[in-house]
TITORLO-558826 format. One record per residue (C-alpha): chain; x, y, z. Coordinates in nm, 4 decimals. Layout:
<rovex><chain>A</chain><x>X</x><y>Y</y><z>Z</z></rovex>
...
//
This chain:
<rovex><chain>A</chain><x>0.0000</x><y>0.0000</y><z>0.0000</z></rovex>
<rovex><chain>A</chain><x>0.2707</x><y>0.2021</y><z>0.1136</z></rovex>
<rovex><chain>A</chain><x>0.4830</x><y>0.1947</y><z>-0.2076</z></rovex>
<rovex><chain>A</chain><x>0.2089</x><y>0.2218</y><z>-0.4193</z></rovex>
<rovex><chain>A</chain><x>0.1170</x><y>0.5623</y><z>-0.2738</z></rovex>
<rovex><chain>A</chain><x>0.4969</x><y>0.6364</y><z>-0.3041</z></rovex>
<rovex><chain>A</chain><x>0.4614</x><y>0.5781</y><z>-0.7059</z></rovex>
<rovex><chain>A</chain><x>0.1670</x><y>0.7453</y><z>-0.7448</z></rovex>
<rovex><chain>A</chain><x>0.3416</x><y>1.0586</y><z>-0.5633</z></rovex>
<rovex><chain>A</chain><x>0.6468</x><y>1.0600</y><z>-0.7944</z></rovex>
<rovex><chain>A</chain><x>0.4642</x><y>0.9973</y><z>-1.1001</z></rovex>
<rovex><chain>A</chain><x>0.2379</x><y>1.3476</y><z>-1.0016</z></rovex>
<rovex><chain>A</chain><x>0.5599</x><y>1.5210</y><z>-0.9505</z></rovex>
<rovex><chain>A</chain><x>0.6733</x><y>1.4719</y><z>-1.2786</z></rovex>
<rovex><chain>A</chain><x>0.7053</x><y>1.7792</y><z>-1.4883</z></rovex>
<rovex><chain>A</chain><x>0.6838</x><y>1.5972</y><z>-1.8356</z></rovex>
<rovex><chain>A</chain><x>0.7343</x><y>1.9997</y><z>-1.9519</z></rovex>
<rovex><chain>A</chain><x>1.1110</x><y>1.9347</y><z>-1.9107</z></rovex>
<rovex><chain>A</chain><x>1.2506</x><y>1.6558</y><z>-2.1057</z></rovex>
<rovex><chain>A</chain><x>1.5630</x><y>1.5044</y><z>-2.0630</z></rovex>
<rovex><chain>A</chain><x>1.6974</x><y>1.6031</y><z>-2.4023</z></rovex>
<rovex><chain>A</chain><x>1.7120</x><y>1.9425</y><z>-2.5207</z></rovex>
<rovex><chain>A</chain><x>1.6301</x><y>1.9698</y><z>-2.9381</z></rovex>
<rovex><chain>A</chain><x>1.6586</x><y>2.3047</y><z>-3.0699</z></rovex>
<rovex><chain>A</chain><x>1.4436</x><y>2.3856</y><z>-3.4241</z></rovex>
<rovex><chain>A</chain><x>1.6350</x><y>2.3621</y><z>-3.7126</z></rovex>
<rovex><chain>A</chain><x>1.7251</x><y>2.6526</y><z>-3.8871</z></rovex>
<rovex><chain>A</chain><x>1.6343</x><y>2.7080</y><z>-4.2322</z></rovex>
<rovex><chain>A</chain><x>1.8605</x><y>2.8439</y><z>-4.5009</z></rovex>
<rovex><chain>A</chain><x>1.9404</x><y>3.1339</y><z>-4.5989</z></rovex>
<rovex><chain>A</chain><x>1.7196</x><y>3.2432</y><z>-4.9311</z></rovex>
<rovex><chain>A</chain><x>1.9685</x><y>3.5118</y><z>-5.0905</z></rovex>
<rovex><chain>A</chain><x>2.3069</x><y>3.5109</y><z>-5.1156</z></rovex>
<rovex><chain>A</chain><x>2.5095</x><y>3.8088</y><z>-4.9251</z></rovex>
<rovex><chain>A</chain><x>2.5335</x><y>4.1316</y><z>-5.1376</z></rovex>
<rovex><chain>A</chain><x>2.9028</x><y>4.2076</y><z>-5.0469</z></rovex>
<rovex><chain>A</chain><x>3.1554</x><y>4.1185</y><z>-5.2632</z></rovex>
<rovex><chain>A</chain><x>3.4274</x><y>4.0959</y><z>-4.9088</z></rovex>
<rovex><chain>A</chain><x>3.4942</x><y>3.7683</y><z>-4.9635</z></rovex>
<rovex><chain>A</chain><x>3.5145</x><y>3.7782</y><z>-5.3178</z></rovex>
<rovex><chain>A</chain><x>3.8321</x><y>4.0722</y><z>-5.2615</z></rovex>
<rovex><chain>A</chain><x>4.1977</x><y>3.9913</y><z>-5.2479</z></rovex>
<rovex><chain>A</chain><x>4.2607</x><y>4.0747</y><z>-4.8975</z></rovex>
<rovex><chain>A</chain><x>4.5191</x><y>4.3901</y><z>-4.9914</z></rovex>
<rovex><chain>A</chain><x>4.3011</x><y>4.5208</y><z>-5.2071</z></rovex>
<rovex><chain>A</chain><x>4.0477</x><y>4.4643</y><z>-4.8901</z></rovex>
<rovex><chain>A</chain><x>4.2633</x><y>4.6466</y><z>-4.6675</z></rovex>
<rovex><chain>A</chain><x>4.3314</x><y>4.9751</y><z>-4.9279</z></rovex>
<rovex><chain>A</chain><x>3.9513</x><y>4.9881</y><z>-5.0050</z></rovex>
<rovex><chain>A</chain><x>3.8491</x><y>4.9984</y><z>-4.6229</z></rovex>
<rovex><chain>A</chain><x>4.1374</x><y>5.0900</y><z>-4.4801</z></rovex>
<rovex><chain>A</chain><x>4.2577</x><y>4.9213</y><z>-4.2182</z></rovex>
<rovex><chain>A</chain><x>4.6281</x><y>5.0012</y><z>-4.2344</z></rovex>
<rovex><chain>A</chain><x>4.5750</x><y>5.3294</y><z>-3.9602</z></rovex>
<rovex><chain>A</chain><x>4.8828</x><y>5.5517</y><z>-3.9912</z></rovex>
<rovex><chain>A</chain><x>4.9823</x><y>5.7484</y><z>-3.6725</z></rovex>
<rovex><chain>A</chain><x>4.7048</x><y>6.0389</y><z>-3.5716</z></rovex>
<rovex><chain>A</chain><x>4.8152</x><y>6.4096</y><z>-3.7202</z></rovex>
<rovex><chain>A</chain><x>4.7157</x><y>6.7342</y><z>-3.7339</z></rovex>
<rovex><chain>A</chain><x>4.7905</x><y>7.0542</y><z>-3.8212</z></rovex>
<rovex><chain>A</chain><x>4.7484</x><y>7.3535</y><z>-3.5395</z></rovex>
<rovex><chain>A</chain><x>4.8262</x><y>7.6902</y><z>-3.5730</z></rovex>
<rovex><chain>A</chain><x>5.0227</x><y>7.6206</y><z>-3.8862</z></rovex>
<rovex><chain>A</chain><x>5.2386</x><y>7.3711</y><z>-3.7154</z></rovex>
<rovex><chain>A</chain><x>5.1854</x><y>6.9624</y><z>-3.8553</z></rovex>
<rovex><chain>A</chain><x>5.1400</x><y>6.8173</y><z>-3.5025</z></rovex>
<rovex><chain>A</chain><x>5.2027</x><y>6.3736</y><z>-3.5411</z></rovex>
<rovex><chain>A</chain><x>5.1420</x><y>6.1589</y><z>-3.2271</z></rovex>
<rovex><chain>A</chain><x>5.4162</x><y>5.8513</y><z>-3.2054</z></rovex>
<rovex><chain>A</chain><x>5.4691</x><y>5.6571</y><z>-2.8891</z></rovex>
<rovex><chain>A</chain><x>5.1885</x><y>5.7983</y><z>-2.6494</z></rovex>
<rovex><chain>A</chain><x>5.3088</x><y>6.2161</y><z>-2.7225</z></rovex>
<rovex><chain>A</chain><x>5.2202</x><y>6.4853</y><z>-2.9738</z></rovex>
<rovex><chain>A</chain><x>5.5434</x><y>6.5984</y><z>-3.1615</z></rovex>
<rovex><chain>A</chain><x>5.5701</x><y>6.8650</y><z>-3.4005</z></rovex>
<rovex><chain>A</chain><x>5.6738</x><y>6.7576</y><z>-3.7347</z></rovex>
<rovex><chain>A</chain><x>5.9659</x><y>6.8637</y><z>-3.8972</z></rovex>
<rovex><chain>A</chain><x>5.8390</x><y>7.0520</y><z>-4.1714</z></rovex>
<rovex><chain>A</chain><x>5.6666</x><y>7.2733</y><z>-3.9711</z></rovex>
<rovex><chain>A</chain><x>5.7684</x><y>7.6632</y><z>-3.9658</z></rovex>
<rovex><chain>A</chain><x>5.8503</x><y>7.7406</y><z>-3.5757</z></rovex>
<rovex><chain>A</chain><x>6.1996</x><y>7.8525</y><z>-3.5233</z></rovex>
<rovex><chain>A</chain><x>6.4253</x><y>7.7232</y><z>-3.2465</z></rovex>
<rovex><chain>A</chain><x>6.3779</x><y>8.0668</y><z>-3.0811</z></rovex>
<rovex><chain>A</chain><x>6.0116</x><y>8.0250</y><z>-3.0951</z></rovex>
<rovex><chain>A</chain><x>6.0268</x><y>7.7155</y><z>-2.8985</z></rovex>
<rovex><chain>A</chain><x>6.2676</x><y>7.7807</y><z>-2.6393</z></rovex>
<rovex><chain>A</chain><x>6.0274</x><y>8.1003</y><z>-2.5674</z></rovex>
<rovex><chain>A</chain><x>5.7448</x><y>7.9108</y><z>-2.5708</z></rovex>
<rovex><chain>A</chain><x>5.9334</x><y>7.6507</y><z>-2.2969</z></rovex>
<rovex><chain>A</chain><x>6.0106</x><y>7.9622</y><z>-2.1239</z></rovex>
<rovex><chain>A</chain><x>5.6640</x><y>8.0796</y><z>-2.0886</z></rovex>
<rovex><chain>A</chain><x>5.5467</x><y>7.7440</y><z>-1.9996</z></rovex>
<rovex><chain>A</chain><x>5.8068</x><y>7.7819</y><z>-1.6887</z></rovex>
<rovex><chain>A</chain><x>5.6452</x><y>8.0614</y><z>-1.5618</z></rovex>
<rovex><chain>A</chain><x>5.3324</x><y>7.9614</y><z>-1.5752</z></rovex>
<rovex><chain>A</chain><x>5.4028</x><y>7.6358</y><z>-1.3726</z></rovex>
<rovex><chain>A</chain><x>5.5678</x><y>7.8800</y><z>-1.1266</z></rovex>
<rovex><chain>A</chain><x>5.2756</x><y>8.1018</y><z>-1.0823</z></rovex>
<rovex><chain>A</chain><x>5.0443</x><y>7.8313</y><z>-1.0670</z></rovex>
<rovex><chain>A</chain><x>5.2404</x><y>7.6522</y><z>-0.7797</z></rovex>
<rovex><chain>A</chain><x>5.2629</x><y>7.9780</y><z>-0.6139</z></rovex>
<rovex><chain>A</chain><x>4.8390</x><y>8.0638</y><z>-0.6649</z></rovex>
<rovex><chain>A</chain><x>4.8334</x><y>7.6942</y><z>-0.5398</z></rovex>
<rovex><chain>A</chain><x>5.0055</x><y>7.8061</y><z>-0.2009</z></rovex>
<rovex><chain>A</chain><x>4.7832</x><y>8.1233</y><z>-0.1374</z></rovex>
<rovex><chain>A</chain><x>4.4946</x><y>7.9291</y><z>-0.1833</z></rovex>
<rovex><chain>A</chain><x>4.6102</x><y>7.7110</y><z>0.1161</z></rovex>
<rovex><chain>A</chain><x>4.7361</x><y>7.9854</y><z>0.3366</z></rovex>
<rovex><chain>A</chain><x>4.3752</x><y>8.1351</y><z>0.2864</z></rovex>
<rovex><chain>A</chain><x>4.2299</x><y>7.7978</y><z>0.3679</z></rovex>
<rovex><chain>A</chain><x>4.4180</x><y>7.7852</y><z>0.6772</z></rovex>
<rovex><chain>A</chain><x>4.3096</x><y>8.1564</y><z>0.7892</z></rovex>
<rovex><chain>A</chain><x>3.9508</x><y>8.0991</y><z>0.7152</z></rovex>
<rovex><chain>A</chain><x>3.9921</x><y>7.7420</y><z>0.9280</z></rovex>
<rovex><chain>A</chain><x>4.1285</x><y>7.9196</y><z>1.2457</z></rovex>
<rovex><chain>A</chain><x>3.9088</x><y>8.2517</y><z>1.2250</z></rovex>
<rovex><chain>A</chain><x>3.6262</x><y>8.0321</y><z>1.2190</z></rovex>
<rovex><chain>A</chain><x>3.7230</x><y>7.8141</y><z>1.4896</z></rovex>
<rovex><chain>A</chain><x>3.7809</x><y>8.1615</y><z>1.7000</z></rovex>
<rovex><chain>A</chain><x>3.4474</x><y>8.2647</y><z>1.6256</z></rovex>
<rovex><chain>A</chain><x>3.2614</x><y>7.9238</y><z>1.7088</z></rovex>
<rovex><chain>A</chain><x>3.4337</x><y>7.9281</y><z>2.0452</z></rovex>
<rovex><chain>A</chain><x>3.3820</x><y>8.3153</y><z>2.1279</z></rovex>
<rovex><chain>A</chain><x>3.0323</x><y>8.2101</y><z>2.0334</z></rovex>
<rovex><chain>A</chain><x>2.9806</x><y>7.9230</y><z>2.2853</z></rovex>
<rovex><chain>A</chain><x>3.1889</x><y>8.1690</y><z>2.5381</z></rovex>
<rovex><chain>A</chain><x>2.9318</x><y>8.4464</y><z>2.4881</z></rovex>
<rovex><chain>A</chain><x>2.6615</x><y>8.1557</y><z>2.5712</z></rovex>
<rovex><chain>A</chain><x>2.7532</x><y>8.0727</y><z>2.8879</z></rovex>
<rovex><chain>A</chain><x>2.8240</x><y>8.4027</y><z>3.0299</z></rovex>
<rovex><chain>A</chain><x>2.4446</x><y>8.4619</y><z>2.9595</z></rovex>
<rovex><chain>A</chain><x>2.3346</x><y>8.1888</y><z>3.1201</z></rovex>
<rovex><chain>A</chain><x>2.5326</x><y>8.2595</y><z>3.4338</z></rovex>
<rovex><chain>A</chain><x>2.3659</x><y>8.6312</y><z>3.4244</z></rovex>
<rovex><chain>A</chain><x>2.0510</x><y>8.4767</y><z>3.4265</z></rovex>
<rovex><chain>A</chain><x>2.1152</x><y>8.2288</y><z>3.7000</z></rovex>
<rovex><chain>A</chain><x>2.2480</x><y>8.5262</y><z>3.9046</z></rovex>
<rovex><chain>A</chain><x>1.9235</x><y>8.6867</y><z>3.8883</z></rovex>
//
Protein backbone atom coordinates (compact mmCIF):
# COMPACT_ATOMS: atom_id res chain seq x y z
CA UNK A 1 0.00 0.00 0.00
CA UNK A 2 2.71 2.02 1.14
CA UNK A 3 4.83 1.95 -2.08
CA UNK A 4 2.09 2.22 -4.19
CA UNK A 5 1.17 5.62 -2.74
CA UNK A 6 4.97 6.36 -3.04
CA UNK A 7 4.61 5.78 -7.06
CA UNK A 8 1.67 7.45 -7.45
CA UNK A 9 3.42 10.59 -5.63
CA UNK A 10 6.47 10.60 -7.94
CA UNK A 11 4.64 9.97 -11.00
CA UNK A 12 2.38 13.48 -10.02
CA UNK A 13 5.60 15.21 -9.50
CA UNK A 14 6.73 14.72 -12.79
CA UNK A 15 7.05 17.79 -14.88
CA UNK A 16 6.84 15.97 -18.36
CA UNK A 17 7.34 20.00 -19.52
CA UNK A 18 11.11 19.35 -19.11
CA UNK A 19 12.51 16.56 -21.06
CA UNK A 20 15.63 15.04 -20.63
CA UNK A 21 16.97 16.03 -24.02
CA UNK A 22 17.12 19.43 -25.21
CA UNK A 23 16.30 19.70 -29.38
CA UNK A 24 16.59 23.05 -30.70
CA UNK A 25 14.44 23.86 -34.24
CA UNK A 26 16.35 23.62 -37.13
CA UNK A 27 17.25 26.53 -38.87
CA UNK A 28 16.34 27.08 -42.32
CA UNK A 29 18.61 28.44 -45.01
CA UNK A 30 19.40 31.34 -45.99
CA UNK A 31 17.20 32.43 -49.31
CA UNK A 32 19.68 35.12 -50.91
CA UNK A 33 23.07 35.11 -51.16
CA UNK A 34 25.10 38.09 -49.25
CA UNK A 35 25.33 41.32 -51.38
CA UNK A 36 29.03 42.08 -50.47
CA UNK A 37 31.55 41.19 -52.63
CA UNK A 38 34.27 40.96 -49.09
CA UNK A 39 34.94 37.68 -49.64
CA UNK A 40 35.14 37.78 -53.18
CA UNK A 41 38.32 40.72 -52.62
CA UNK A 42 41.98 39.91 -52.48
CA UNK A 43 42.61 40.75 -48.98
CA UNK A 44 45.19 43.90 -49.91
CA UNK A 45 43.01 45.21 -52.07
CA UNK A 46 40.48 44.64 -48.90
CA UNK A 47 42.63 46.47 -46.68
CA UNK A 48 43.31 49.75 -49.28
CA UNK A 49 39.51 49.88 -50.05
CA UNK A 50 38.49 49.98 -46.23
CA UNK A 51 41.37 50.90 -44.80
CA UNK A 52 42.58 49.21 -42.18
CA UNK A 53 46.28 50.01 -42.34
CA UNK A 54 45.75 53.29 -39.60
CA UNK A 55 48.83 55.52 -39.91
CA UNK A 56 49.82 57.48 -36.73
CA UNK A 57 47.05 60.39 -35.72
CA UNK A 58 48.15 64.10 -37.20
CA UNK A 59 47.16 67.34 -37.34
CA UNK A 60 47.91 70.54 -38.21
CA UNK A 61 47.48 73.54 -35.40
CA UNK A 62 48.26 76.90 -35.73
CA UNK A 63 50.23 76.21 -38.86
CA UNK A 64 52.39 73.71 -37.15
CA UNK A 65 51.85 69.62 -38.55
CA UNK A 66 51.40 68.17 -35.03
CA UNK A 67 52.03 63.74 -35.41
CA UNK A 68 51.42 61.59 -32.27
CA UNK A 69 54.16 58.51 -32.05
CA UNK A 70 54.69 56.57 -28.89
CA UNK A 71 51.89 57.98 -26.49
CA UNK A 72 53.09 62.16 -27.22
CA UNK A 73 52.20 64.85 -29.74
CA UNK A 74 55.43 65.98 -31.62
CA UNK A 75 55.70 68.65 -34.01
CA UNK A 76 56.74 67.58 -37.35
CA UNK A 77 59.66 68.64 -38.97
CA UNK A 78 58.39 70.52 -41.71
CA UNK A 79 56.67 72.73 -39.71
CA UNK A 80 57.68 76.63 -39.66
CA UNK A 81 58.50 77.41 -35.76
CA UNK A 82 62.00 78.52 -35.23
CA UNK A 83 64.25 77.23 -32.46
CA UNK A 84 63.78 80.67 -30.81
CA UNK A 85 60.12 80.25 -30.95
CA UNK A 86 60.27 77.15 -28.99
CA UNK A 87 62.68 77.81 -26.39
CA UNK A 88 60.27 81.00 -25.67
CA UNK A 89 57.45 79.11 -25.71
CA UNK A 90 59.33 76.51 -22.97
CA UNK A 91 60.11 79.62 -21.24
CA UNK A 92 56.64 80.80 -20.89
CA UNK A 93 55.47 77.44 -20.00
CA UNK A 94 58.07 77.82 -16.89
CA UNK A 95 56.45 80.61 -15.62
CA UNK A 96 53.32 79.61 -15.75
CA UNK A 97 54.03 76.36 -13.73
CA UNK A 98 55.68 78.80 -11.27
CA UNK A 99 52.76 81.02 -10.82
CA UNK A 100 50.44 78.31 -10.67
CA UNK A 101 52.40 76.52 -7.80
CA UNK A 102 52.63 79.78 -6.14
CA UNK A 103 48.39 80.64 -6.65
CA UNK A 104 48.33 76.94 -5.40
CA UNK A 105 50.06 78.06 -2.01
CA UNK A 106 47.83 81.23 -1.37
CA UNK A 107 44.95 79.29 -1.83
CA UNK A 108 46.10 77.11 1.16
CA UNK A 109 47.36 79.85 3.37
CA UNK A 110 43.75 81.35 2.86
CA UNK A 111 42.30 77.98 3.68
CA UNK A 112 44.18 77.85 6.77
CA UNK A 113 43.10 81.56 7.89
CA UNK A 114 39.51 80.99 7.15
CA UNK A 115 39.92 77.42 9.28
CA UNK A 116 41.29 79.20 12.46
CA UNK A 117 39.09 82.52 12.25
CA UNK A 118 36.26 80.32 12.19
CA UNK A 119 37.23 78.14 14.90
CA UNK A 120 37.81 81.61 17.00
CA UNK A 121 34.47 82.65 16.26
CA UNK A 122 32.61 79.24 17.09
CA UNK A 123 34.34 79.28 20.45
CA UNK A 124 33.82 83.15 21.28
CA UNK A 125 30.32 82.10 20.33
CA UNK A 126 29.81 79.23 22.85
CA UNK A 127 31.89 81.69 25.38
CA UNK A 128 29.32 84.46 24.88
CA UNK A 129 26.62 81.56 25.71
CA UNK A 130 27.53 80.73 28.88
CA UNK A 131 28.24 84.03 30.30
CA UNK A 132 24.45 84.62 29.59
CA UNK A 133 23.35 81.89 31.20
CA UNK A 134 25.33 82.60 34.34
CA UNK A 135 23.66 86.31 34.24
CA UNK A 136 20.51 84.77 34.27
CA UNK A 137 21.15 82.29 37.00
CA UNK A 138 22.48 85.26 39.05
CA UNK A 139 19.24 86.87 38.88
Amino acid sequence: MFNSLNQDLKRSLKMPLFGNTFSPKKVPPRKSASLSNLHTMDRSIRDIELGLEYGSPSMKLGGQSWKFDDGQWILEAGGNTSGKELQRVKKRNVQLEEENNLLKLKIDLLLDMLTERTVECHLMGKDGEDIKIQNRRQK
